[in-house]
RODO-2510 file (C-alpha; in nm, 4 decimals, decimal comma):
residues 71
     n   res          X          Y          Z
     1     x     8,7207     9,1808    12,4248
     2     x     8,8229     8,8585    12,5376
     3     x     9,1535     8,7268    12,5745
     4     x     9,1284     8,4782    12,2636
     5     x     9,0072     8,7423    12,0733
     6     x     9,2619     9,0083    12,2184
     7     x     9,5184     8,7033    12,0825
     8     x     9,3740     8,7310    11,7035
     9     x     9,3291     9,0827    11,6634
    10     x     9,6875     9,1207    11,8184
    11     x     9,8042     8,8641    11,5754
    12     x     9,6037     9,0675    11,3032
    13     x     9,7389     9,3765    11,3186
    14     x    10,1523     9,2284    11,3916
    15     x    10,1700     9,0756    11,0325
    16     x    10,3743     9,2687    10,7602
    17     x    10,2814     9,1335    10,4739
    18     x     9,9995     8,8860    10,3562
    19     x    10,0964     8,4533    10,4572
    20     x    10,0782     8,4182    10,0735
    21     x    10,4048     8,6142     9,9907
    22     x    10,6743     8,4337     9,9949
    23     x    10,9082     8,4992    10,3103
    24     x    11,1939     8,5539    10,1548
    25     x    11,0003     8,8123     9,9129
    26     x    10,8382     8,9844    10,2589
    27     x    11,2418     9,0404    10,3741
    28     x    11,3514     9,1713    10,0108
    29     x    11,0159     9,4215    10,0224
    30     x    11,1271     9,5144    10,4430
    31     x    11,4399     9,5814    10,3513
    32     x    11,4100     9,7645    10,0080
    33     x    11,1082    10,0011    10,2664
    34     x    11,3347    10,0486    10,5198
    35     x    11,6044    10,1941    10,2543
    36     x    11,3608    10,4625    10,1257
    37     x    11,2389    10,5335    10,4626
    38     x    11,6268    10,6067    10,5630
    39     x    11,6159    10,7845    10,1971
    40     x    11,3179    10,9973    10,3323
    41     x    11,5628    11,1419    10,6176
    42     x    11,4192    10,9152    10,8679
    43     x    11,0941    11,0803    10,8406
    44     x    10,8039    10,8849    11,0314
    45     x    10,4015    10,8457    10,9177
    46     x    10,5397    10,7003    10,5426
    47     x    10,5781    10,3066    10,6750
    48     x    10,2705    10,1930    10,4482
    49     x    10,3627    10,4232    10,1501
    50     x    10,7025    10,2705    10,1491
    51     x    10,5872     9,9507    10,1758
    52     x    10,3740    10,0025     9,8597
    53     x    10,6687    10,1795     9,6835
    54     x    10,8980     9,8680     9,7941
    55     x    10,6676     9,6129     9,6632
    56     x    10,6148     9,7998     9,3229
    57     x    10,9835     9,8289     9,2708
    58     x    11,0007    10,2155     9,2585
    59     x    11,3330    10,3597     9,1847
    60     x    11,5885    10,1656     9,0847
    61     x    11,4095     9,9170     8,8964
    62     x    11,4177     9,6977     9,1875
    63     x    11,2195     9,3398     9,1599
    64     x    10,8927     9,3386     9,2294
    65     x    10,6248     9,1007     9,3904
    66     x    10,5010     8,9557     9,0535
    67     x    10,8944     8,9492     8,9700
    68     x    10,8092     9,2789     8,7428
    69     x    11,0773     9,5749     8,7069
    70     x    11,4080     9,3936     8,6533
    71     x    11,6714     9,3101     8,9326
***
């Protein structure tokens, strides 16, 4: 692979969430993940099922991407 390719595919694979969330939105859905995760007992391999459990709003009612689920 060449280097500007490397570049892209590193750039790729680094992103959290997709450009058209709103930042502030991708912090709120980081930070709610990272709370089940420490929930979870710290328990790695679940990063991408609490990200999906973050941005539905699981537990809690928390807000959600659409701004479903109260908060």
């Amino acid at each position: 692979m060449n280097r500007e390719k490397q570049k892209e595919h590193r750039k790729k694979m680094t992103r959290v969430a997709p450009d058209s969330i709103d930042l502030s939105v991708q912090r709120e859905i980081a930070r709610r993940a990272y709370e089940i995760y420490l929930e979870r007992g710290e328990v790695l391999g679940h990063e991408m099922e609490d990200w999906f459990q973050a941005e539905r709003g699981d537990s809690e009612g928390r807000a959600t991407v659409n701004g479903d689920g109260g908060g």
